[in-house]
PAZA-556446 format. One record per residue (C-alpha): residue number from 1; x, y, z. Coordinates in nm, 4 decimals. Layout:
PAZA-556446
num	east	north	up
NUM	X	Y	Z
...
end
This chain:
PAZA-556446
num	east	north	up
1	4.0267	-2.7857	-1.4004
2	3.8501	-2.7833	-1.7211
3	4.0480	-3.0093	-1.9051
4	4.0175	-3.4169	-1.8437
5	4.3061	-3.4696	-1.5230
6	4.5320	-3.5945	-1.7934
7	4.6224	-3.2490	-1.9138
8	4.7276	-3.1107	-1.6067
9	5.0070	-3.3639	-1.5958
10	5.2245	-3.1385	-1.8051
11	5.5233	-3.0724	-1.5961
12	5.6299	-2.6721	-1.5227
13	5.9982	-2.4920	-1.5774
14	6.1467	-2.4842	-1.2208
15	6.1585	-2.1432	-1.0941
16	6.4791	-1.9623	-1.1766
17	6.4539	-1.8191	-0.8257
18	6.5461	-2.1280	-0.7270
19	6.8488	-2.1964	-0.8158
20	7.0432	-2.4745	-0.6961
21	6.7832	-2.5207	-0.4554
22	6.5374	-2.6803	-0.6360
23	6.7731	-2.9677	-0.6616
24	6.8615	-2.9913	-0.3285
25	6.8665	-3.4080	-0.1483
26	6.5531	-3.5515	-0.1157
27	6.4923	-3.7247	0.2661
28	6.4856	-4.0773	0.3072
29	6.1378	-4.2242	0.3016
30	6.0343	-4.2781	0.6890
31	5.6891	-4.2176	0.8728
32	5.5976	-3.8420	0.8595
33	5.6183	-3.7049	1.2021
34	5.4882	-3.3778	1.3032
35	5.8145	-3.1968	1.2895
36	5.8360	-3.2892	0.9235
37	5.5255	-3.2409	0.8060
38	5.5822	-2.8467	0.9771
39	5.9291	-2.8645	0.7913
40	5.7827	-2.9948	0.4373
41	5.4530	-2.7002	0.5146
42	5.7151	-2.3809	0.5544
43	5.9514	-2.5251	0.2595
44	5.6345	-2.5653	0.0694
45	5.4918	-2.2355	0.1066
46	5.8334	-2.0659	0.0379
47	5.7973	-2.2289	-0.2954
48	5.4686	-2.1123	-0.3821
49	5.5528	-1.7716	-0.3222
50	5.8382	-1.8115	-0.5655
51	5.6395	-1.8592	-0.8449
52	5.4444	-1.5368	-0.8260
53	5.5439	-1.3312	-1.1030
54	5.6600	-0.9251	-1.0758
55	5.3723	-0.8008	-1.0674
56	5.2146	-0.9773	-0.8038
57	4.9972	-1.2524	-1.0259
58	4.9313	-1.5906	-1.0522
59	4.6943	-1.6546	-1.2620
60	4.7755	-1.6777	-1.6586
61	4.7408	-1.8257	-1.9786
62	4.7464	-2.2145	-1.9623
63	4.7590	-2.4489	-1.6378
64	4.6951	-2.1644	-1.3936
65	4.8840	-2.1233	-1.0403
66	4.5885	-1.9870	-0.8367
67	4.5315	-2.2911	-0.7145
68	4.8245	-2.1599	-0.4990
69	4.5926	-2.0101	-0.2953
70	4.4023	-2.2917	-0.1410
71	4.7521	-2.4408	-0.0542
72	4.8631	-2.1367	0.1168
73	4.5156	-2.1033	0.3314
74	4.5249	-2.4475	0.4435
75	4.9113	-2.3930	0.5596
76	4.7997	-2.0917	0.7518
77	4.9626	-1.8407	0.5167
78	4.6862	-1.5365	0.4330
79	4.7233	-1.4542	0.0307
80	4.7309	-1.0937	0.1144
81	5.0440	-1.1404	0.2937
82	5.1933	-1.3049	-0.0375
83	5.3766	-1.0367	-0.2522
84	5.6930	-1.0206	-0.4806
85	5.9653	-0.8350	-0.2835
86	5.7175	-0.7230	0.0122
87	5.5617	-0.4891	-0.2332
88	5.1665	-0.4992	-0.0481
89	5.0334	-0.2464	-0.3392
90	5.0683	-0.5928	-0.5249
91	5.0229	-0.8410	-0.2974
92	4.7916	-1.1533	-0.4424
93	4.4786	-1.1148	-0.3380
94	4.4218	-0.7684	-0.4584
95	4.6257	-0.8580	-0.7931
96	4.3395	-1.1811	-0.8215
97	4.0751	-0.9889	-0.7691
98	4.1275	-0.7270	-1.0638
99	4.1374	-1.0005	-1.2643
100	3.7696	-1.1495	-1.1503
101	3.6368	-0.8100	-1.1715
102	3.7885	-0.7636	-1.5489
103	3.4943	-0.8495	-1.8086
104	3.7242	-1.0678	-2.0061
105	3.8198	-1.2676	-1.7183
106	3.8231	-1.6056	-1.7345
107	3.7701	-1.6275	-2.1749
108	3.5339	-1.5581	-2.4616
109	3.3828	-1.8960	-2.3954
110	3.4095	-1.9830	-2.0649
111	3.2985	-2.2628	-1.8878
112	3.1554	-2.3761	-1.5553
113	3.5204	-2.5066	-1.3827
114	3.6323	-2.1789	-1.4497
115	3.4096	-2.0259	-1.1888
116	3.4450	-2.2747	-1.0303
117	3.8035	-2.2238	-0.9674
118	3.7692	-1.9041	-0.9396
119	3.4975	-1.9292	-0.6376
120	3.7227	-2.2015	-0.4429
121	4.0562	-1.9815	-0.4712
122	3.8903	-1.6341	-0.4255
123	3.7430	-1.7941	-0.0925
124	4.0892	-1.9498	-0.0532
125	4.2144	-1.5738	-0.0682
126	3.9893	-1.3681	0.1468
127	3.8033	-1.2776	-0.1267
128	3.3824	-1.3353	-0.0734
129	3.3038	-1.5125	-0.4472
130	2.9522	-1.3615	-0.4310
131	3.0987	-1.0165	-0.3715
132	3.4549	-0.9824	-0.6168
133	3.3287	-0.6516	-0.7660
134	3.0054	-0.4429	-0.8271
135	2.9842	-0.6491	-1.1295
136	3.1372	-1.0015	-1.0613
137	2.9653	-1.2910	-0.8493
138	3.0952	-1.5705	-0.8734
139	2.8432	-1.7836	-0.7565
140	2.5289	-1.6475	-1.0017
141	2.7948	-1.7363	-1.2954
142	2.7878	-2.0780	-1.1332
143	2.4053	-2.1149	-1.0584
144	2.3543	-2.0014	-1.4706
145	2.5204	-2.3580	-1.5878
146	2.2212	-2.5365	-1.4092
147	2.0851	-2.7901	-1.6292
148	1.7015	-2.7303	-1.5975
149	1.6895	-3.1101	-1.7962
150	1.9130	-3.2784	-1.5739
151	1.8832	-3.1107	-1.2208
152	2.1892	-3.1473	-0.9828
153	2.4215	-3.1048	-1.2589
154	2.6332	-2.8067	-1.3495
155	2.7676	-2.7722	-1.7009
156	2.7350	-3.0732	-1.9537
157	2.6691	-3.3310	-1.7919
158	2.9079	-3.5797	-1.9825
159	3.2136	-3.3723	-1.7995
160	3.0916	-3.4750	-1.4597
161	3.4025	-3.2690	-1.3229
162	3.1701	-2.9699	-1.3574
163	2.9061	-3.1361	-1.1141
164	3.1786	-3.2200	-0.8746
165	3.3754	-2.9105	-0.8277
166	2.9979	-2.7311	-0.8237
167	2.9240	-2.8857	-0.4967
168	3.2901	-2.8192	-0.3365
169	3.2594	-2.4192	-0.4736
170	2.8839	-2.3631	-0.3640
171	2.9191	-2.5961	-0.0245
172	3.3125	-2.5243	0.0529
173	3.2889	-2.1378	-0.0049
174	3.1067	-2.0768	0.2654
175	2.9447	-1.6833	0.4102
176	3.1746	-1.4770	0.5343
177	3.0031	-1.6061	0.8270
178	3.1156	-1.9601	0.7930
179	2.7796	-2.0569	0.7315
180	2.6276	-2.2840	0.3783
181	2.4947	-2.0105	0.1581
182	2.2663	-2.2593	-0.0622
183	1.9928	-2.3692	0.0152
184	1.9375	-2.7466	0.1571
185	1.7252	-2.8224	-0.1341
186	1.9895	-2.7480	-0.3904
187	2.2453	-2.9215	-0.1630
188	2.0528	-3.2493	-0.2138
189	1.9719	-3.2168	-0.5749
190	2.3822	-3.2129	-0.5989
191	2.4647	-3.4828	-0.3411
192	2.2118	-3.7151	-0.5393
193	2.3784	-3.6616	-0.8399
194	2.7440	-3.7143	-0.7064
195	2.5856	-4.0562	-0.5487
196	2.4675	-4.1712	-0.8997
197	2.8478	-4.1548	-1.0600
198	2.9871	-4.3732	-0.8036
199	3.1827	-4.6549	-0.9927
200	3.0943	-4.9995	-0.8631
201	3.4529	-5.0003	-0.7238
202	3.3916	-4.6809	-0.4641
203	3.5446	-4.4012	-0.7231
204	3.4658	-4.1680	-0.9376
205	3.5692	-4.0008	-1.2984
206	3.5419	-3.6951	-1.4144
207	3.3024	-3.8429	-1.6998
208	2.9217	-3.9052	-1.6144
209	2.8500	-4.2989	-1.5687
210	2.5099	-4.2141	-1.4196
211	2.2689	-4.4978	-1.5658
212	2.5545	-4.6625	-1.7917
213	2.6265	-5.0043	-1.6663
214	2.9144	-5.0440	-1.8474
215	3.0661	-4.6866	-1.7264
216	2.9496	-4.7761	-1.3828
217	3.1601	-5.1091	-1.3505
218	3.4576	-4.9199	-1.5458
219	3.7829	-4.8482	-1.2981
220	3.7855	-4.5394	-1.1427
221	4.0711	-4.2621	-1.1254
222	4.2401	-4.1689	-0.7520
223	4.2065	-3.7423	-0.8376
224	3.8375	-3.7465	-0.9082
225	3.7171	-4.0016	-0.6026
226	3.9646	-3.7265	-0.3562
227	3.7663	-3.4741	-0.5207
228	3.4158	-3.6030	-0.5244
229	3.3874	-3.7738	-0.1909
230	3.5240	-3.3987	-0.0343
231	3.2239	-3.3130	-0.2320
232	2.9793	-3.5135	-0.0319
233	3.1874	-3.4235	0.2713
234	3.1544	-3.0640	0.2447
235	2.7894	-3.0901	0.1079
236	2.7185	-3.2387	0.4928
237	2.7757	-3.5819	0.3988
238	2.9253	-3.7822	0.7669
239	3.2375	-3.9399	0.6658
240	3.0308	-4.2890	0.8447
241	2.7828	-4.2765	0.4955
242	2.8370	-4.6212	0.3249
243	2.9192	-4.4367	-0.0277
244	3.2080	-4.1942	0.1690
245	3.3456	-4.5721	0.3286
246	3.3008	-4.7135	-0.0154
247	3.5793	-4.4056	-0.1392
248	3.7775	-4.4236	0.1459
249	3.8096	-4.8377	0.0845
250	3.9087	-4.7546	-0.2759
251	4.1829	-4.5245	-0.1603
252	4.3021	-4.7600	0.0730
253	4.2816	-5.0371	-0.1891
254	4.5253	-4.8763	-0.4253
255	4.8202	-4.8019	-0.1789
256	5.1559	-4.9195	-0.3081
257	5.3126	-5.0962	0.0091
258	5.6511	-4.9633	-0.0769
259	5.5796	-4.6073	-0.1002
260	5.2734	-4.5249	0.0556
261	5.1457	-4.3835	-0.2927
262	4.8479	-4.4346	-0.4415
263	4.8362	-4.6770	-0.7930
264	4.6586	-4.3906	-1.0333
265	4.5537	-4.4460	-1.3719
266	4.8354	-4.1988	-1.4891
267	5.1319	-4.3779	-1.2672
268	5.2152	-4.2912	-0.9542
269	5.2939	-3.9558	-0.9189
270	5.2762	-3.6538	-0.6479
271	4.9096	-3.4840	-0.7972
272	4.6940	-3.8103	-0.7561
273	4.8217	-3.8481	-0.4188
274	4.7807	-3.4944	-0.3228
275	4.3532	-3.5075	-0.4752
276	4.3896	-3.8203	-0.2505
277	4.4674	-3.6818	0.0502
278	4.2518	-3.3770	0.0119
279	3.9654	-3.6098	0.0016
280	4.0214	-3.7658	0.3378
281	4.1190	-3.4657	0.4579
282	3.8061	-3.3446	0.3897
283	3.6071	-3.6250	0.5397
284	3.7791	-3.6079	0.8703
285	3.9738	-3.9032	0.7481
286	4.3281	-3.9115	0.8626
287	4.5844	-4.0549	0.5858
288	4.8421	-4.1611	0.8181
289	4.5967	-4.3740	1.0402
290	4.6154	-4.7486	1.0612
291	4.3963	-4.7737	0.7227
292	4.6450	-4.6141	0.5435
293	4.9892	-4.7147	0.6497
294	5.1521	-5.0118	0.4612
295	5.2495	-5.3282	0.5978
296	5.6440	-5.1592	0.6157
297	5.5144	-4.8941	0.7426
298	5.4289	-4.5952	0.4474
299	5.1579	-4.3466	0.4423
300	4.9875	-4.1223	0.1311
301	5.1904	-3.8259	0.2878
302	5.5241	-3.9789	0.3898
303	5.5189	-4.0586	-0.0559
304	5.4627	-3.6460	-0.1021
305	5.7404	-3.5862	0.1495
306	5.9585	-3.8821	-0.0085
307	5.9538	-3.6121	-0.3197
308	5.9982	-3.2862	-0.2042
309	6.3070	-3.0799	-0.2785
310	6.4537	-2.9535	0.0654
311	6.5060	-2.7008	0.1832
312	6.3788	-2.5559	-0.1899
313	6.0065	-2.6478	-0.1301
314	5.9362	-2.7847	-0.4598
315	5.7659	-3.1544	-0.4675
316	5.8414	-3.3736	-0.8048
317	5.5393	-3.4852	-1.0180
318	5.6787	-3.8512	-1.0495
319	5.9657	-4.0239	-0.8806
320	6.2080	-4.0167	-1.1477
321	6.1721	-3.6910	-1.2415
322	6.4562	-3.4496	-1.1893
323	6.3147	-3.1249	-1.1101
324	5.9651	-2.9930	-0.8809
325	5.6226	-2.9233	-1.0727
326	5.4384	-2.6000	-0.9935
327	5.1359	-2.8171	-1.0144
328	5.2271	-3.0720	-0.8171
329	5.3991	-2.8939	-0.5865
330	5.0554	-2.7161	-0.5043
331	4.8322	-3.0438	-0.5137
332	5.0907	-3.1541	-0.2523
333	5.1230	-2.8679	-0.0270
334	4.7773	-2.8404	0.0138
335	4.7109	-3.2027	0.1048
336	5.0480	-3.2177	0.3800
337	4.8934	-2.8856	0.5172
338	4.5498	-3.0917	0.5631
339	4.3763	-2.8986	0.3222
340	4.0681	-3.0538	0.1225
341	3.9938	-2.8156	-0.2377
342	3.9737	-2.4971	-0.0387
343	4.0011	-2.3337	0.2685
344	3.8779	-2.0302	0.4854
345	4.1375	-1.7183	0.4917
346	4.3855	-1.7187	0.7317
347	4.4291	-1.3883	0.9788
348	4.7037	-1.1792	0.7721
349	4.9970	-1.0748	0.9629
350	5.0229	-0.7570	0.7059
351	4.9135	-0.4535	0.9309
352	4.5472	-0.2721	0.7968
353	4.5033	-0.6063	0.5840
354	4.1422	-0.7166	0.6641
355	4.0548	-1.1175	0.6822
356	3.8095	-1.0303	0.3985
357	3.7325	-0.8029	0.1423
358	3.3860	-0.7448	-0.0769
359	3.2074	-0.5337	-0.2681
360	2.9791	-0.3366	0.0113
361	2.6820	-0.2495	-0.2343
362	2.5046	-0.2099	-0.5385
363	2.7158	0.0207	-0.7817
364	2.3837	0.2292	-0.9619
365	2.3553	0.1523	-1.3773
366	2.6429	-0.1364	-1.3089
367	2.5213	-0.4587	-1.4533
368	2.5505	-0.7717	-1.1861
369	2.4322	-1.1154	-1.1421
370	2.2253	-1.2470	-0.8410
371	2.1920	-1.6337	-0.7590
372	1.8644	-1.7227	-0.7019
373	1.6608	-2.0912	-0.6265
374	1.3099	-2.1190	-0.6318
375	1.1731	-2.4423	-0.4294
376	0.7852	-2.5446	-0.5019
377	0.7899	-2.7840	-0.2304
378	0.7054	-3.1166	-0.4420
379	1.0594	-3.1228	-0.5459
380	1.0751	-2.8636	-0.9066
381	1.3337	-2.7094	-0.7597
382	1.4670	-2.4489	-1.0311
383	1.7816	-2.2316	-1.0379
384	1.9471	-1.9301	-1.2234
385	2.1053	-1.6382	-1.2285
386	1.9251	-1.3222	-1.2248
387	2.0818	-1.0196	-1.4569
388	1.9590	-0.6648	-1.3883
389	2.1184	-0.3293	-1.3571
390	2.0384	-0.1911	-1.0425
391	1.9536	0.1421	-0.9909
392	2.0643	0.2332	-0.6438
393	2.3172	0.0820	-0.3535
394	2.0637	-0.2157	-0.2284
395	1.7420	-0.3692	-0.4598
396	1.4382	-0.5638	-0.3707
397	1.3117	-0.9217	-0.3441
398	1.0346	-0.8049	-0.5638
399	1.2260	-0.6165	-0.8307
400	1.4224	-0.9299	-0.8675
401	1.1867	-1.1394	-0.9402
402	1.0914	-0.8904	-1.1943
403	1.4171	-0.9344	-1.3377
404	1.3567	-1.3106	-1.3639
405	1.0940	-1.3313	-1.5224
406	1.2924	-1.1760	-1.8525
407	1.6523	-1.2153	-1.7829
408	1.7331	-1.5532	-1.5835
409	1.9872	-1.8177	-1.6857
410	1.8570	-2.0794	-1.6850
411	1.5254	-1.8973	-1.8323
412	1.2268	-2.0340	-1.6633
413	1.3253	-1.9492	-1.3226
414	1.0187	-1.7418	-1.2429
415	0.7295	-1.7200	-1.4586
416	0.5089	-1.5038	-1.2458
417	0.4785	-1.3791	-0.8998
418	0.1935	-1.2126	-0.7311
419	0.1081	-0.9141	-0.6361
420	0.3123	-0.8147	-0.9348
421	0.3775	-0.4901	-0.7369
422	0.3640	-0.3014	-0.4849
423	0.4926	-0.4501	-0.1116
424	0.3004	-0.7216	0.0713
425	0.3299	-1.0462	0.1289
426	0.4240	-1.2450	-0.1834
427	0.0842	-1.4717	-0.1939
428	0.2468	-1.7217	-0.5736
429	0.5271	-1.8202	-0.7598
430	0.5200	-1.9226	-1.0991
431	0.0796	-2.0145	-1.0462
432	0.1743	-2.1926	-0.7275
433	-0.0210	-1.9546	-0.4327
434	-0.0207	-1.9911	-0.0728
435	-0.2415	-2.2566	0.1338
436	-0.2821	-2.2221	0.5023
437	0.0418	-2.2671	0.6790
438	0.2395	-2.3326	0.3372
439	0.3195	-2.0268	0.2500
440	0.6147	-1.8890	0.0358
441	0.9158	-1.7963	0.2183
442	1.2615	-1.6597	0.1575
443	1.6306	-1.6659	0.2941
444	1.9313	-1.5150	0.2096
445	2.2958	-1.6544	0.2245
446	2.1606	-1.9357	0.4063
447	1.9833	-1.7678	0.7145
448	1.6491	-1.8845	0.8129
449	1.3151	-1.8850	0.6065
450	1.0661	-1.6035	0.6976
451	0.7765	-1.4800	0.4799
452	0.8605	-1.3313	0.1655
453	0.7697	-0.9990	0.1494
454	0.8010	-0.7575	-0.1962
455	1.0001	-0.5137	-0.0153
456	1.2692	-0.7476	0.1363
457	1.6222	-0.5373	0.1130
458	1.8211	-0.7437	-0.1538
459	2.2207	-0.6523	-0.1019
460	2.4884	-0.7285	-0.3632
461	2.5754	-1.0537	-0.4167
462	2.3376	-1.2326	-0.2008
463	2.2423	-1.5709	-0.2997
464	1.7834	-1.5661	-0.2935
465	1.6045	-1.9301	-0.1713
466	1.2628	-1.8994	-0.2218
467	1.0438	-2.2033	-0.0615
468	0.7014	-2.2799	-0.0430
469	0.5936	-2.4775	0.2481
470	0.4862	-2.4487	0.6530
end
């Protein structure tokens, strides 16, 4: 997800597990019914769980099959219950999450799609992304690629992908709850941003057009408008908002009549369609409704069906290719399952296996991460993530704002905060006190603002909004 969408095009070995299988006939092209969409989700997902290796991983060097894992949620199937020869001690979840925990996990220089991925899948899993391990959350490592000069943006802002699949991790992995844990104030500084790369055809790129005329009236690519206008879908965006129309028109205007697929800059091919989908999936859009079914009578999805190995599972990446794409086979799955970029965890059907699992508390003299937002009310809104080591199972709101004053990333996050000690009230921010009703206020994982008090109980992995106003 790093890489420009050309890169992930590279085709992968079919599965000797397979077999014969893989090549098995393809069906006829024809209107996908219920029946066969059920039929193409259960091949699908039989597929994915043959390419999990021995010991129970996904996740590797290279083009990475985690994304597995928001295919499997949104075709009911719980990643827990996923393991190689019904071994559970290495079932998928578990076998993901030592990997996020691991300190070299994702690379020596990471960047921001990696936890980005990692927040959308781990969700995807059962996994809560602020919560992987006593010293892993997945959301702080997120928050630390704000760019304090650019707000809304996460990463460089040239590779706009970073932005995008910011909003779908932060807004699409949701509490445990199902509620937004960001704040509304972060939300919009996000959704302004994805608004400002809109091509003047509807779409989006991965790469930043924002005030570039000539980027802005360049053609846009099928993968990244899916991805982006899920974006301002899951950020609370209705899918009646004249930009989300203007993305769902640009879909529509690049069906092939014959096929039902849509014309991508890199050919037609199973990947673009399956971004596609996910898009309007995410709006509430249906891709088999009257918008988009061709003139003879093809749909986005009856195209991924057209090239899906049966009863093997696999989908091709293009037409006239000969054998199924682990890539493609995922992008596909998870768009004929009516998945958008991630889903919540499925029930698991393996007995003892919980929905979720999280770290419960603060591990004392463990390094950790907390994301934190810190809203003046005349719209410096600034974000980071907080390092500190805590020194027993929960922390305070005050001793973390301690810790950002000195180690924040972004710096700047807090400058100063009175009283500097003690418990009370907090009375200012970074030289900006209270005034009558406005007064600074905090929530946590999204739950309402109350007055922010010094000795507010700060769990691991909770994500801090602190707001001045009434």
């Amino acid at each position: 997800m790093s890489l420009p969408r050309i890169s992930r095009r590279l085709s992968l070995a079919v599965p000797a597990a397979l077999g014969a299988l893989a090549l098995s006939t393809l069906p006829a092209f024809a209107t996908s019914t219920p029946a066969q969409i059920a039929t193409s989700r259960t091949n699908g997902v039989a597929y994915l769980k043959s390419l999990q290796a021995a010991d129970g991983s996904y996740a590797g060097s290279g083009l990475s099959n985690e994304w597995a894992f928001s295919a499997f949620a949104a075709a009911g199937t719980a990643v827990v219950d996923v393991a190689p020869g019904g071994d559970t001690t290495k079932n998928a979840r578990t076998v993901y999450r030592n990997l996020l925990s691991t300190a070299a996990w994702p690379s020596a220089t990471p960047v921001v799609t990696d936890y980005e991925r990692g927040t959308l899948n781990a969700y995807a899993a059962g996994i809560d992304p602020a919560r992987v391990s006593a010293s892993r959350n997945l959301v702080a490592d997120i928050y630390s690629y704000w760019q304090t000069a650019e707000p809304g943006y996460f990463g460089p802002s040239a590779n706009f992908n970073g932005t995008v699949f910011g909003a779908l991790a932060l807004r699409g992995a949701k509490t445990q709850a199902g509620t937004a844990r960001i704040p509304q104030a972060l939300t919009d500084s996000i959704v302004a941003r994805l608004r400002a790369n809109q091509h003047n055809d509807g779409g989006w790129t991965y790469q930043k057009v924002e005030g570039n005329p000539t980027g802005l009236a360049s053609a846009s690519d099928i993968d990244m408008t899916g991805a982006a206008m899920a974006a301002l879908c899951v950020s609370g965006v209705p899918n009646t908002d004249t930009d989300v129309v203007q993305a769902k028109n640009f879909l529509k205007g690049k069906l092939v009549a014959s096929s039902g697929a849509f014309n991508s800059l890199y050919g037609v091919n199973t990947s673009s369609n399956g971004w596609g989908i996910a898009g309007l999936n995410a709006c509430g859009l249906n891709p088999q409704s009257a918008d988009f079914t061709t003139v003879p009578g093809k749909t986005p999805v009856d195209f991924l069906i057209a090239n899906q190995y049966n009863p093997a599972g696999g989908f091709k990446y293009k037409p006239a290719d000969t054998s199924p794409s682990a890539y493609s086979s995922i992008d596909a799955l998870r768009a004929v399952a009516g998945g958008g970029f991630t889903s919540a965890p499925p029930v698991p059907v393996t007995p003892g296996a919980p929905q979720w699992v999280a770290q419960p508390a603060f591990t004392a003299g463990t390094a950790t991460k907390l994301a934190l937002t810190v809203d003046d009310g005349a719209g410096n809104l600034k974000v980071c993530a907080v390092s500190f080591t805590p020194t027993g199972t929960t922390t305070t709101l005050g001793d973390v704002l301690a810790a950002a004053a000195s180690a924040a990333t972004p710096a700047g996050c807090v400058s100063s905060v009175t009283p500097s000690s003690g418990t009370g009230a907090i009375t200012a921010v970074n030289g900006k006190a209270n005034s009558g009703s406005n007064t600074w206020k905090v929530s946590v994982d999204g739950s309402a603002f109350a007055g922010a008090l010094r000795e507010k109980t700060i769990n691991v992995g909770d994500t801090i909004a602190l707001r001045w106003g009434a």
